[in-house]
Phi, psi and omega in degrees: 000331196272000161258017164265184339095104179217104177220184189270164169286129181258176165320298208276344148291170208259131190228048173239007176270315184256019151265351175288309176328322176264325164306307182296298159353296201300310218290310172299265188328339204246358176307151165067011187241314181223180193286138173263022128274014169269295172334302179288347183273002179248147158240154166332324181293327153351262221281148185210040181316350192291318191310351185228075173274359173255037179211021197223151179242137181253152178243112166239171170281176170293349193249018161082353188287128176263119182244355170220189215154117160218115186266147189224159153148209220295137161340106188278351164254124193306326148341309182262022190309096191128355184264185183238177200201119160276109158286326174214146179209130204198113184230120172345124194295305187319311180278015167303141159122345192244028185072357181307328224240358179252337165251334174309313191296268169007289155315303150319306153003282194312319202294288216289113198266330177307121174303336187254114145228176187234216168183130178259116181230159206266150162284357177248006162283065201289347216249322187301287185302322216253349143297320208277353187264347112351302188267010168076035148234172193226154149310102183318315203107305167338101192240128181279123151246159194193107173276148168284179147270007184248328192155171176273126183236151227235086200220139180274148168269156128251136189240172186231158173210118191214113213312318178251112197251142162105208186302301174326331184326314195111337160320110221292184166277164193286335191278006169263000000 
């Protein structure tokens, strides 16, 4: 773990590296979870991470190749208006397994001043749900559905709630 990297994104990164990241991710992780013509209907240009480059933490190797993404920040459903959001965490499948994804949420945590935040996860992503309840979050109850044109997919909130939000959290640094 201690030759990866967890830093913020900047201008100068490469972010057709980190949309291939969300392209692979998904195609892998996401087989048998969702229709796999929605899954073939995606390409990288699907993804546009340049757009949130101040809210997003990259995971590289030493060698600078980006290998995660968890872009995070104020809440996009107007319900929750004042919580935070993780929007997305995605880690290369080969480098699944090593704490990247775990320290990319983490990072954000720290990040992120709202006491309540949340996260929209496929209800059928059991591998997912059970990092994110590791990182003190719970089932909201809530269920999103959002139909395709491939079919319907089916995903739940988790919220997190936490009297010192942000770096107090307790959470480590990127650099450990």
């Amino acid at each position: 773990m201690n030759a990866f990297r967890i830093t913020p994104a900047c201008p100068s990164d490469d972010f057709k590296a980190v949309a291939a990241v969300y392209w692979r991710t998904w195609r892998t992780s996401y087989r048998n979870l969702v229709p796999a013509a929605y899954l073939a209907s995606l390409t990288p240009a699907t993804w546009h991470p340049e757009t949130r480059i101040e809210t997003t933490l990259l995971a590289k190797t030493a060698t600078g190749r980006i290998v995660g993404v968890c872009a995070y920040g104020p809440a996009r459903r107007p319900a929750r208006a004042g919580q935070g959001e993780v929007y997305s965490l995605y880690v290369l499948p080969e480098f699944q397994g090593q704490g990247l994804g775990r320290r990319l949420l983490q990072g954000a945590l720290a990040r992120l001043t709202q006491p309540t935040c949340y996260l929209v996860v496929l209800a059928a992503n059991h591998g997912a749900q059970h990092l994110y309840a590791d990182c003190g979050f719970v089932p909201s109850g809530e269920r999103v559905t959002s139909p395709t044109p491939f079919g319907t997919l089916v995903e739940m909130i988790m919220e997190r709630h936490d009297e010192k939000p942000g770096a107090a959290a307790g959470f480590p640094s990127e650099s450990e």
